[in-house]
N, C-alpha and C positions, 0 to 999 in steps of 0.2 A: 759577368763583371770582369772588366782588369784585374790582373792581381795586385792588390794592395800593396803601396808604396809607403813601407815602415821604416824609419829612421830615427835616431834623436830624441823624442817625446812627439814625434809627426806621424798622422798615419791619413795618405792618400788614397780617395775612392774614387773609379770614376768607373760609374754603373756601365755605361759602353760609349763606343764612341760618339763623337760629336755632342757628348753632353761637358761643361766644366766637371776640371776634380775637383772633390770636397775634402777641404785638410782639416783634420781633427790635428790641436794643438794638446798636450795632455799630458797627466805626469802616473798615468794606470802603469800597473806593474806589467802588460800585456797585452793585446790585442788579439781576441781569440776568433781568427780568422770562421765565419759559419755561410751559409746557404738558407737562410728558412722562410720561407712562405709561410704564412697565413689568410688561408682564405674564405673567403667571404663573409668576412668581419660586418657586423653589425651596429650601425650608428642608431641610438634609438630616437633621438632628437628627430635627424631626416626623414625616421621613418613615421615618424607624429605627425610630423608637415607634408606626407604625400611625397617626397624627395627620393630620390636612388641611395636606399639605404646600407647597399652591400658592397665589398671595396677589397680587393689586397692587399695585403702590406707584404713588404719583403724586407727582413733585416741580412746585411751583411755581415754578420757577427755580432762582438761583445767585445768593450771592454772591462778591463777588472784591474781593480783597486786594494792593493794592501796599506792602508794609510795607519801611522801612530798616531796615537792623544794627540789631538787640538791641529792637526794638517787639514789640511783645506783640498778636497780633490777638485782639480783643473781640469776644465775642459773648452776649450776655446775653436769653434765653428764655422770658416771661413772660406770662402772661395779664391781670396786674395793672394792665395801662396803659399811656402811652405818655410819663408823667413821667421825669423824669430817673434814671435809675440809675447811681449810679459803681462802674463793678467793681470799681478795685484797691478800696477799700473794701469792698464786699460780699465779697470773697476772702478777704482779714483777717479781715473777723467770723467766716466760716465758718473759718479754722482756726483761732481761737482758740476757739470754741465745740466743734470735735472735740477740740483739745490738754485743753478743762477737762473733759470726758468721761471721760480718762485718769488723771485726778488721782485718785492712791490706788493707781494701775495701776504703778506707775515701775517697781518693782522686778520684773516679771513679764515674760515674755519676749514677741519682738516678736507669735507667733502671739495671743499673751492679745490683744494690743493691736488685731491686726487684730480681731477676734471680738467686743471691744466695739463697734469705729469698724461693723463691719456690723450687728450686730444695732441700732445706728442707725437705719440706713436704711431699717428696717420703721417706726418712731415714727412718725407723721403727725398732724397736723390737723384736724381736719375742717373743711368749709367749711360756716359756721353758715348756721341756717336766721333767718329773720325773728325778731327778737326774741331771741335766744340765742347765748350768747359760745361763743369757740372750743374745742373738746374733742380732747384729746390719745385716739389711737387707735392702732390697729394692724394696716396695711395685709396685707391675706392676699396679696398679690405682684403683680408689677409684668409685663407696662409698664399692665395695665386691670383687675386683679384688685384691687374694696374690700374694706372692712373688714366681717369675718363673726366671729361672734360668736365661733364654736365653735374658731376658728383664732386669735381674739386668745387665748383663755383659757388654749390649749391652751400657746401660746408666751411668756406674760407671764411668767412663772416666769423662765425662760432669757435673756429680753431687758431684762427690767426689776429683776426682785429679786435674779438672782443678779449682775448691773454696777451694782448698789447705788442706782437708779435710785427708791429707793423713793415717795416723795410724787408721780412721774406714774401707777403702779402703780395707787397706790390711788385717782388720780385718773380713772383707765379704770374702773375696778370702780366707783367711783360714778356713770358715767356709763354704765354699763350694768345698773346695779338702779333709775336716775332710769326708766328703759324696758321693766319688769317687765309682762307683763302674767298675769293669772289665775295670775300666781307663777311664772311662766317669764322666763326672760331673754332677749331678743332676739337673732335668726340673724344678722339682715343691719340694718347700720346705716340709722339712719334708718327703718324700721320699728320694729313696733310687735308685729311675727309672731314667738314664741318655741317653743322644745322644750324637753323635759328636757334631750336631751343637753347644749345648751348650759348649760342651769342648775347641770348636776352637774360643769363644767370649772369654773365660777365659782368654787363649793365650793373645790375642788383648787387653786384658785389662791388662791383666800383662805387657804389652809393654808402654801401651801409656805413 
């Protein structure tokens, strides 16, 4: 690893080259620079389902926190830089952006409520190419699984038109017939490589 780019309440990682740094935004008393490996960590879930259940971890250190009564320790995540970012701000916008999600939800119970705030969390971004603004998408799951065609179409229905989401809806569907190719719709985002199966979810999704 780089050595770590500590400044400010900033603390810059980047594991080696040719990967993005990751800036820790934070208000720790320190940054205790480490090395440590853990290996062959154990998932037992994967290993219940037959899956590769052993895995490294590597931490770069620690940080540490001497907070008084009623402080709030910060720590803010980003790849974006190493500019200023004010959390309680950035907290704010994020609940009142979940809270206006709910609008129209009031009277529906809390499960409705949770069910919108997650099918949220599939919405994404994408991170434009040269020349081309940002396109709302639909992450086929986390924490490294992008956005596949046949899994956005399959789920837009559910996540977007039935929590009344409509104009990003139609805003994904355009941005996957912009990427037609021979009359198919593309698999995996950012190509260009399509199937039926995907073209015949579009369909279905354009209907529902």
């Amino acid at each position: 690893m780089q050595k770590p780019d500590i400044h400010n309440g900033v603390c810059g990682l980047s594991p080696y080259p040719g990967v993005p740094t990751v800036y820790f935004h934070h208000n720790a008393r320190e940054f205790a620079q480490g090395f440590n490996w853990f290996r062959q960590m154990e998932y037992a879930r994967e290993a219940e389902r037959g899956l590769d259940a052993h895995e490294d971890a590597w931490s770069p250190g620690e940080f540490r926190y001497a907070l008084a009564n009623g402080q709030d320790a910060v720590m803010v995540v980003t790849a974006e830089g190493a500019g200023y970012f004010d959390s309680t701000f950035l907290l704010n916008a994020e609940r009142k952006r979940r809270q206006a999600l709910l609008v129209g939800w009031e009277a529906t119970d809390d499960v409705t409520h949770h069910l919108v705030l997650a099918a949220d969390q599939f919405i994404v971004e994408n991170r434009p190419q040269e020349n081309e603004e940002k396109q709302k998408s639909v992450i086929a799951g986390y924490p490294w699984f992008e956005d596949w065609g046949r899994d956005t179409l399959i789920s837009l229905p559910g996540l977007l038109w039935s929590t009344g989401r409509n104009k990003e809806a139609a805003e994904i569907l355009k941005t996957y017939a912009a990427y037609t190719s021979e009359g198919l719709f593309r698999t995996v985002s950012r190509t260009r490589r399509g199937n039926r199966n995907t073209t015949r979810w579009t369909q279905a999704s354009g209907l529902s």
